[in-house]
C-alpha positions as CSV (number, residue, x, y, z in Angstrom):
1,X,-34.3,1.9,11.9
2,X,-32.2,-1.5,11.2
3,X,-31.6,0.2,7.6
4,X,-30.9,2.7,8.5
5,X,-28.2,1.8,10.7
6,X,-26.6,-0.2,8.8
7,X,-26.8,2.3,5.8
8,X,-24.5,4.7,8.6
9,X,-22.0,2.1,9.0
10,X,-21.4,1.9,5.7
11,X,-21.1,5.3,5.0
12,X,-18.5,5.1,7.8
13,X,-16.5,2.5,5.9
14,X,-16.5,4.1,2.5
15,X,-15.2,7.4,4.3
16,X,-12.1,5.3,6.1
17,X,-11.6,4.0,2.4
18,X,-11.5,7.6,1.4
19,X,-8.8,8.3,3.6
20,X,-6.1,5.8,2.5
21,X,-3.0,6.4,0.0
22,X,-2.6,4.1,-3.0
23,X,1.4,3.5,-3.4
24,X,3.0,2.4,-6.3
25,X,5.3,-0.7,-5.3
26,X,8.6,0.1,-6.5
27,X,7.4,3.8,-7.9
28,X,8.2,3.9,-11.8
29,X,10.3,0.9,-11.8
30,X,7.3,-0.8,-10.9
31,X,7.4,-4.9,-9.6
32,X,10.6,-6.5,-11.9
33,X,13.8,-7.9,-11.1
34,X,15.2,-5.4,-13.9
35,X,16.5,-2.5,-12.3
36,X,17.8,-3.1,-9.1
37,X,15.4,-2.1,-7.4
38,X,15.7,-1.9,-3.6
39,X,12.3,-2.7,-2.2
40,X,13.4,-2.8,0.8
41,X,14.6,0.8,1.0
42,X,10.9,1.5,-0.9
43,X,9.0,0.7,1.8
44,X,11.6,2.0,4.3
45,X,10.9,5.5,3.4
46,X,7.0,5.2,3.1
47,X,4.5,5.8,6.0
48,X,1.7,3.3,5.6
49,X,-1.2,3.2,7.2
50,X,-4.8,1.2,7.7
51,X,-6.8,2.0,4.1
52,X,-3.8,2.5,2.1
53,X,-3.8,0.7,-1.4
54,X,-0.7,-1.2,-2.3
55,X,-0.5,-1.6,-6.0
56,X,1.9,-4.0,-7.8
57,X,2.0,-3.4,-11.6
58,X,4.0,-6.1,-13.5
59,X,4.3,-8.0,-16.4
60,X,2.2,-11.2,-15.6
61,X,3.9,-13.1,-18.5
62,X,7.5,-13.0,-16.0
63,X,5.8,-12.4,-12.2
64,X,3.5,-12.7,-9.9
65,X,2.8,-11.6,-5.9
66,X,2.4,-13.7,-3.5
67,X,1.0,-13.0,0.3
68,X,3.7,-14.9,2.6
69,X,4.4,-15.1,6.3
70,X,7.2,-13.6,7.8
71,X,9.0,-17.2,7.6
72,X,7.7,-17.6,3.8
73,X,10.0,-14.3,3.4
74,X,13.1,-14.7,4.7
75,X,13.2,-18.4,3.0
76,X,11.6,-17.4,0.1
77,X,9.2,-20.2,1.0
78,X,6.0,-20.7,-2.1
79,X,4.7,-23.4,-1.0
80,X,1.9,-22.3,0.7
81,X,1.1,-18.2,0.4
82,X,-1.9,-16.7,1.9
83,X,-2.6,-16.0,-1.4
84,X,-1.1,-15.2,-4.8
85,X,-2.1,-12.4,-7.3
86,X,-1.7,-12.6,-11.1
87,X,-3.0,-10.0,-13.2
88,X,-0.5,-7.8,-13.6
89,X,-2.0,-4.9,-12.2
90,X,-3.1,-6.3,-8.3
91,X,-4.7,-3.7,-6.0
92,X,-4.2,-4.5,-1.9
93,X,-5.7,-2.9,0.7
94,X,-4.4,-2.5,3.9
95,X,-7.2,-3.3,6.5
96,X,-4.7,-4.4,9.3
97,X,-1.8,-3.4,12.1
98,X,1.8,-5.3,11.8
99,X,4.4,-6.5,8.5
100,X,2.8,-7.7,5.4
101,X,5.0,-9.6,3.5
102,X,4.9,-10.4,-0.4
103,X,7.5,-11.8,-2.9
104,X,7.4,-13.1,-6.6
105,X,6.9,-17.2,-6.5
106,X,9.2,-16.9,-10.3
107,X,12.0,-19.3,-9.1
108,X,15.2,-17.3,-8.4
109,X,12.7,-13.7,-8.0
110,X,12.5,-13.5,-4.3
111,X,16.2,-14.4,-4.2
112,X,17.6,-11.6,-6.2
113,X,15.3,-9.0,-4.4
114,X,12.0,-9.2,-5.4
115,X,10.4,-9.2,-2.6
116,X,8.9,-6.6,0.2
117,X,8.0,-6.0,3.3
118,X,4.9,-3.2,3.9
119,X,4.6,-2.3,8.1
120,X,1.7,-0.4,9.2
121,X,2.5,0.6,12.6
122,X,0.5,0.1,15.7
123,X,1.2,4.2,16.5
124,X,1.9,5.5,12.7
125,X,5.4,8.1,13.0
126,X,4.1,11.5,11.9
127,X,6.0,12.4,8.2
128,X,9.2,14.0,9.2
129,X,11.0,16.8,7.1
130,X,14.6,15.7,5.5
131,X,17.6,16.9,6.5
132,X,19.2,19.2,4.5
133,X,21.9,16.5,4.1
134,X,18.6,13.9,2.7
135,X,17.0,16.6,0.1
136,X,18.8,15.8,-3.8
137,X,20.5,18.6,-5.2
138,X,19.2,20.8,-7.2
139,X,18.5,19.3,-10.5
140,X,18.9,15.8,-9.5
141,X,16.3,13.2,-9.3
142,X,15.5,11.6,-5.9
143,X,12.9,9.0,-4.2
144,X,10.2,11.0,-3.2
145,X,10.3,10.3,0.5
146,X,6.3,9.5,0.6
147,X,5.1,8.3,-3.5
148,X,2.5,7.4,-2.4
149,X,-0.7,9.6,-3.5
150,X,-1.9,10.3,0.3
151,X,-5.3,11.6,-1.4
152,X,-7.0,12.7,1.9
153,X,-9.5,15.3,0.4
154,X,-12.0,14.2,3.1
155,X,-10.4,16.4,6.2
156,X,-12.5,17.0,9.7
157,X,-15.8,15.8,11.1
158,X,-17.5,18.3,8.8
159,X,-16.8,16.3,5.6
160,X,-17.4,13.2,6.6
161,X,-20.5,14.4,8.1
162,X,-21.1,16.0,4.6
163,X,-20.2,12.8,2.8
164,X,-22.7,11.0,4.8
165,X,-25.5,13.4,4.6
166,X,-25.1,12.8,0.7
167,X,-24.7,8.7,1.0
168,X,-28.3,9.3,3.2
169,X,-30.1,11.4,0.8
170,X,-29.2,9.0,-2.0
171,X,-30.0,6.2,-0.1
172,X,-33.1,6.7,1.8
């Protein structure tokens, strides 16, 4: 019976997994200094949530992430991240409520604007429509207001009932 709890539980997990977006940081442009790029207004116009991926895709020869506090970020403090990411190609998953803050520890990075601030919210703000006034003309290019790949395939108690019926007959 232990097993088989425990064997539920995780089924549970992989199915909140399921559920998350993966986002792009910085969309094409991905995480450089070259650019301009405005994380700030990035993650302004993104609705994250618990079990979304954040991915940072750099070259790891010029950058790196690093995992700060909130007082880290505004002083563009490196001496001591929660942790620092190198590859090049770092996957994070959001497993928690509140302001997650990362920056590039390259002296001078964090200074010119390399750096971001990802909020999950307590009581996630349901995607609004744009304004007329907000939608690009037609023919021009704008920020997608949500580039993030919100893959939620798994919808209603049905699937995830389904999903775990199939993680139980493989398992047991």
């Amino acid at each position: 019976m232990g097993a088989l709890m425990m064997l539920m539980m995780m089924a549970t997990a992989m199915v909140k997994l399921c559920d998350g977006a993966a986002y792009k940081v910085g969309d094409s442009a991905g995480w450089t200094t070259i650019g301009n790029v405005d994380y700030k207004q990035w993650a302004a116009i993104k609705t994250f949530q618990l079990g979304d991926t954040i991915m940072f895709q750099y070259n790891a020869q010029f950058h790196n992430v690093m995992h700060v506090t909130h007082a880290e970020f505004r002083a563009c403090n490196t001496t001591s991240p929660k942790a620092t990411y190198t590859t090049g190609n770092d996957s994070i998953t959001l497993t928690n409520h509140g302001h997650h803050f990362f920056f590039c520890g390259v002296p001078g990075h964090c200074q010119a604007g390399q750096k971001v601030d990802i909020n999950v919210p307590r009581n996630p703000v349901s995607a609004q429509t744009p304004s007329p006034s907000a939608i690009p003309a037609s023919g021009s290019q704008g920020p997608s207001p949500n580039n993030g790949h919100r893959p939620r395939t798994l919808k209603g108690s049905f699937a995830k009932l389904g999903l775990l019926t199939v993680v139980l007959a493989v398992c047991c």
